[in-house]
N, C-alpha and C positions, 0 to 999 in steps of 0.2 A: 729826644723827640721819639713818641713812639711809631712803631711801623705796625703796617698790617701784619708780619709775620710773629709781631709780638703777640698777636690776640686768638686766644683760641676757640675754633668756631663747634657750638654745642649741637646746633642745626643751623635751617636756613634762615632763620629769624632769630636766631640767640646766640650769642657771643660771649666769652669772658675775656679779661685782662686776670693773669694769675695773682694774688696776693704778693707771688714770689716776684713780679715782673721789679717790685722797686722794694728797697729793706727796709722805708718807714711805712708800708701799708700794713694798716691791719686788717681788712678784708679784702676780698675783690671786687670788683666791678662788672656787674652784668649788663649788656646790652641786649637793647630789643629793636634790632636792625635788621635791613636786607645788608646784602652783600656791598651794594651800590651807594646804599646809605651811609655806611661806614667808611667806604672810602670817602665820599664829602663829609662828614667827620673829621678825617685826616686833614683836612685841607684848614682849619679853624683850631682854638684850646680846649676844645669842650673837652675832650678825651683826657688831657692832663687838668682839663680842672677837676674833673670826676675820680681820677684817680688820688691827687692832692685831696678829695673830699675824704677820701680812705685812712686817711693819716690821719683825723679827728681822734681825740679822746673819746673812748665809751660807743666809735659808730659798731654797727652791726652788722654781722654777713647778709646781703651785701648792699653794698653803694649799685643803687640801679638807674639805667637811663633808657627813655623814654625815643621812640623813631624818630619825633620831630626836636632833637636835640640842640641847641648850636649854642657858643660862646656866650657866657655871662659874665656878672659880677663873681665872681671868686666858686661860682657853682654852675653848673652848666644849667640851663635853660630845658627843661626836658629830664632833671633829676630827682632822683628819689634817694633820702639818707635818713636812717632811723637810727638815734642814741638810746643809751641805758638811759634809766633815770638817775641810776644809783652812782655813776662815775661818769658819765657824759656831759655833751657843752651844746648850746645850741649858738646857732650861728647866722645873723640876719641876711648876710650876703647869700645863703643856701634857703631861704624862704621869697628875697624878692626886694625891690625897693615898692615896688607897686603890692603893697597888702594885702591878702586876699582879692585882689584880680578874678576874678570869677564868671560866670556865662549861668543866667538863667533862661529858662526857655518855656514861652505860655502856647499853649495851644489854644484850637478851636474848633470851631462846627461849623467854620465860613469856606464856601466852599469859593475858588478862582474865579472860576467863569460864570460867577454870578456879581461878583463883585470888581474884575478886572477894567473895567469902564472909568470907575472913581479912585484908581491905586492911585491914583496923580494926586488926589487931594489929599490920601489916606497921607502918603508918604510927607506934603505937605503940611499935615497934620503934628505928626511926627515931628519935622524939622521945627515946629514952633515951640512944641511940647518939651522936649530933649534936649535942652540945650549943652553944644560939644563946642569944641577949640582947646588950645590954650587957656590955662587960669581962666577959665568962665568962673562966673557964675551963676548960680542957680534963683530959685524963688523963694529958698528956704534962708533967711539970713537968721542966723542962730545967735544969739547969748551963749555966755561961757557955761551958765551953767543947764541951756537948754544939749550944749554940746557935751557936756560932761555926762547926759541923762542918755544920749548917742551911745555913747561909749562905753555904758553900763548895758544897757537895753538891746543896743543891735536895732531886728526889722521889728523890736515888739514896741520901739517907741512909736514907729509907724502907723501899727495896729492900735496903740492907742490916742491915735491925731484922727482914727477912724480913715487910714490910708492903706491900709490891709485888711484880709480877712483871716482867720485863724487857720483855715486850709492852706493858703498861701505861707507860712508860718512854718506850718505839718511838711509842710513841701518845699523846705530850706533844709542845705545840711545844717546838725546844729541847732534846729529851729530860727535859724537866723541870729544864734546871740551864744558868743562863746562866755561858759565861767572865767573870772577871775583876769576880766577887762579893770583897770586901774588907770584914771585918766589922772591922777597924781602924777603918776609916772612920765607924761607927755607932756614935751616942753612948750613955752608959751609960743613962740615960733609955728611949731607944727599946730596947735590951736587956733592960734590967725591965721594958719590957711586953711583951716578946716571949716571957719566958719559960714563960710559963703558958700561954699561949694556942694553940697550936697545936695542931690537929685541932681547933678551933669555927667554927663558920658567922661569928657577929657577929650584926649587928643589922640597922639599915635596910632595902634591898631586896634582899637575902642569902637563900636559902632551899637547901631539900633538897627534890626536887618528883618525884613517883613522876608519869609519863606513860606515853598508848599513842600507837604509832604509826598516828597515821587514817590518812595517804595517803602513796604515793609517785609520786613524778612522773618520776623517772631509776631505773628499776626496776636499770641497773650501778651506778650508784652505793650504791644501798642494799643492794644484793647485798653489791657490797663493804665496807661498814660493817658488815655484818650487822643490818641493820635491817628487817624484818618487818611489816605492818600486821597489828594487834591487837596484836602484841607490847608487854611494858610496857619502858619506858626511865627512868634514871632521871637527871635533872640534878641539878648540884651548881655552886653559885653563888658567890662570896666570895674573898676574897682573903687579903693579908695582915696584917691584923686592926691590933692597935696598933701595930704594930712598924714595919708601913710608913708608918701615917700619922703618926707621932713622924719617924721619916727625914723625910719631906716639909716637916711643920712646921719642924728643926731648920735643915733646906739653905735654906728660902724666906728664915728671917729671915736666915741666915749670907751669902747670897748680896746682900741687902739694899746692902751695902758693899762689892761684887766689881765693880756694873754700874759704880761710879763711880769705881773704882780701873783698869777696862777702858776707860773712857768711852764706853759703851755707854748709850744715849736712850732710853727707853722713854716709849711712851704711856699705859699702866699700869704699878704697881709691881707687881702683881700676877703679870706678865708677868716675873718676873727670873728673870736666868737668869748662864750663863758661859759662856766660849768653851771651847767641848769641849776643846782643846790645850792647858788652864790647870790649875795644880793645883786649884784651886777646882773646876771642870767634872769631872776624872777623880777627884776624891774621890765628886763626887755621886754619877758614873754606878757606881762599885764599892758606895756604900750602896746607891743602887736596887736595884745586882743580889742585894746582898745580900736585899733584901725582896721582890723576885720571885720568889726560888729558895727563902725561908722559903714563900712562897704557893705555890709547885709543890709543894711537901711537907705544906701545909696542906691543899690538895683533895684528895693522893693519900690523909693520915691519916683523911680523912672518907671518900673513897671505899671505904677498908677496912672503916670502919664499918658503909659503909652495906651491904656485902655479909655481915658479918655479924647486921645484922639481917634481910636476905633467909634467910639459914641459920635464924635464930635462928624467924621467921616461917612459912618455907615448906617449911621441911625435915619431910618427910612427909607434905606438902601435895601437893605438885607435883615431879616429876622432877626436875629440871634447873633448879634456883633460880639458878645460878651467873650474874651480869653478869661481862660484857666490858667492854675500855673502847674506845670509839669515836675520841674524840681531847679532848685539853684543851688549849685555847687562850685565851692573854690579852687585856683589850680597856684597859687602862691599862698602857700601856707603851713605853718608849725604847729600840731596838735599834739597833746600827748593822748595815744592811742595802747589798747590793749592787745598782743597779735600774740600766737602761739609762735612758739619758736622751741625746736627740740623736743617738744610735746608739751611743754609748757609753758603756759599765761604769762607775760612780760609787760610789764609798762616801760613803752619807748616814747619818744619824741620824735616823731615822726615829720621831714622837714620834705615839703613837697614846693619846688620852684617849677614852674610850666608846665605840672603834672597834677591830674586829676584824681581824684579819692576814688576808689571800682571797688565798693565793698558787695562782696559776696549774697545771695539767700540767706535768709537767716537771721544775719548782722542783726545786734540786740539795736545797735544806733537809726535804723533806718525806721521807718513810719511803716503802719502795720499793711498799709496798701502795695507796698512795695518791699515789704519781709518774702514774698516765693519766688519774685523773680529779677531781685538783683537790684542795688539801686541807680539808677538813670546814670549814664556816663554820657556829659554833652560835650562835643567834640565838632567847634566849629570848622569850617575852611577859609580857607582864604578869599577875596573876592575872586570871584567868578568860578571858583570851586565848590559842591556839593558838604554842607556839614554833616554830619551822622551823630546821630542817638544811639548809644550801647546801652550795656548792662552790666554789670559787677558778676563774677563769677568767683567763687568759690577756690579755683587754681589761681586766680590772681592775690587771693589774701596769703598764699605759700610762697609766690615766688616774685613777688613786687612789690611787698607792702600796702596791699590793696589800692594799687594806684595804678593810673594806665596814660595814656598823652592826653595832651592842652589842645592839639591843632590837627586839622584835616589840611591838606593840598599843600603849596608852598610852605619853606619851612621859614620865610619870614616874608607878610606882605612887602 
């Protein structure tokens, strides 16, 4: 079990566990903690499951974690682990059962207290539109092969049902639709429950959440998002509902029997995984994309919603009902990414569980409106806590893997 005196502290907010702390790690673990934080750490496995992350084939200096950290599936909740591509494994337990899970975020030009009279209806509106629980389902009941066309496309099948706009699209990590999604690869199982469900929130800490913007602190940045104090904004929370989490279940147990046919150790089973170069590994990663690109099309079918229950609410209300979308980005998720490392260009597979992508200025990936000042980092809270909107910096692509945390306030509703 480890102790606080095993970890050593870099500053006030940065921490490591040494390489040396255990003889099968092969890198260390950074933490991005207070003092306070790390001790509730101690009290859960996030900390040995992070560490156990270390022991992977092929990860990379280092396995990082994230302030709002706590116990997972075989990967803590709040981590960050990047493989080579050239001898590395990737590992569904270290990306999520819930798929691409992700928070987009629309703005507006509606100001409160012009509209706070009718939020009863608005939110009304909302609860008819959005439909959440358990196993709901949605309006959208799909054919196999209208779901296969999901799982190729992402939010661009949307855009072409005439349920998106091409801005909304620009303003997806991704554009909304990863390459080298393969619904071949997704069993029929995970397919039956994928078919109803699209456009629904789900359940657990999944919501639809009407906010104003109290402050801004980069009044360019906000300029450029179009974000306004008083204005209302609206998040949208959730991911890829059954569909992903049937992928995740079918590959964990399938995989079960790949680490021992690779002869690949694990310190948890929990932890399995395949070497990215194996047919085992490239089936995973085309179901995942498959269930990433159903979830880019799931938040963009809600976000349609949700704009017309703005219409449906405020039209004749207020002017200018109409949201934007700011940007929508994943925090359960496996890319292969290109990062400098030692001075040189790497393709890793970069596996992000309740951690968000904080790509830097610059980033060739980001849309040109958002290339000077960083791309949008949305960072809800928990109820009754404040969310924040960041921005990707430049030291985050050196010492995080361009990733930064999933959650503001409590570190689990």
């Amino acid at each position: 079990m480890i102790r606080l005196q095993d970890i050593n502290k870099i500053n006030d907010y940065e921490w490591e566990i040494p390489q040396s702390y255990r003889n099968d790690m092969r890198v260390a673990v950074r933490l991005f903690v207070t003092h306070r934080l790390l001790e509730d750490a101690l009290g859960d496995r996030s900390l040995e499951q992070a560490i156990n992350a270390a022991t992977l084939p092929g990860v990379m200096q280092p396995v990082v974690v994230m302030p709002d950290m706590h116990q997972g599936y075989g990967f803590p909740i709040g981590g960050v682990a990047a493989t080579r591509i050239t001898d590395g494994v990737v590992s569904p337990g270290a990306i999520g059962y819930d798929i691409n899970c992700g928070v987009r975020l629309l703005g507006s030009q509606i100001d409160l207290g012009a509209v706070e009279p009718v939020l009863s209806n608005l939110a009304d509106a909302l609860n008819r539109r959005c439909p959440s629980g358990v196993g709901v389902a949605g309006e959208y009941h799909l054919k196999d092969a209208e779901l296969d066309q999901v799982c190729r496309l992402g939010a661009r099948w949307a855009l072409r049902k005439g349920l998106a706009t091409e801005e909304d699209l620009l303003r997806t990590e991704e554009a909304g639709c990863l390459d080298g999604a393969d619904p071949t690869r997704v069993s029929s199982q995970a397919k039956k429950r994928g078919l109803n469900q699209l456009g629904t929130l789900g359940a657990g800490n999944h919501f639809i959440e009407v906010d104003v913007v109290d402050r801004v602190f980069d009044a360019r940045a906000a300029q450029t998002m179009g974000l306004q104090e008083g204005m209302l904004a609206l998040q949208i929370h959730c991911g890829s509902r059954g569909f992903g989490h049937q992928i995740c279940t079918d590959y964990v147990q399938e995989l079960q029997s790949t680490v021992h046919r690779y002869g690949i150790k694990l310190p948890d089973r929990e932890l399995v995984c395949a070497p990215l170069d194996s047919p085992e590994g490239k089936d995973y990663l085309a179901a995942m994309r498959s269930a990433a690109n159903y979830a880019f099309c799931n938040r963009q079918l809600l976000a349609h919603a949700a704009r017309l229950a703005f219409e449906e609410a405020l039209a004749g209300v207020f002017g200018n009902w109409r949201l934007h979308q700011v940007y929508d980005i994943a925090h359960n998720m496996g890319k292969i990414e290109t990062h400098l490392v030692d001075g040189k260009k790497v393709k890793v597979c970069v596996h992000r569980k309740g951690a968000t992508r904080a790509f830097g200025p610059g980033s060739p990936e980001l849309p040109d409106v958002y290339r000077s000042i960083g791309q949008p980092v949305l960072v809800p809270g928990s109820m009754g806590t404040a969310s924040w909107v960041l921005v990707g910096t430049t030291e985050s692509m050196s010492r995080s893997w361009g990733s930064s945390c999933h959650g503001a306030g409590r570190v689990m509703s």
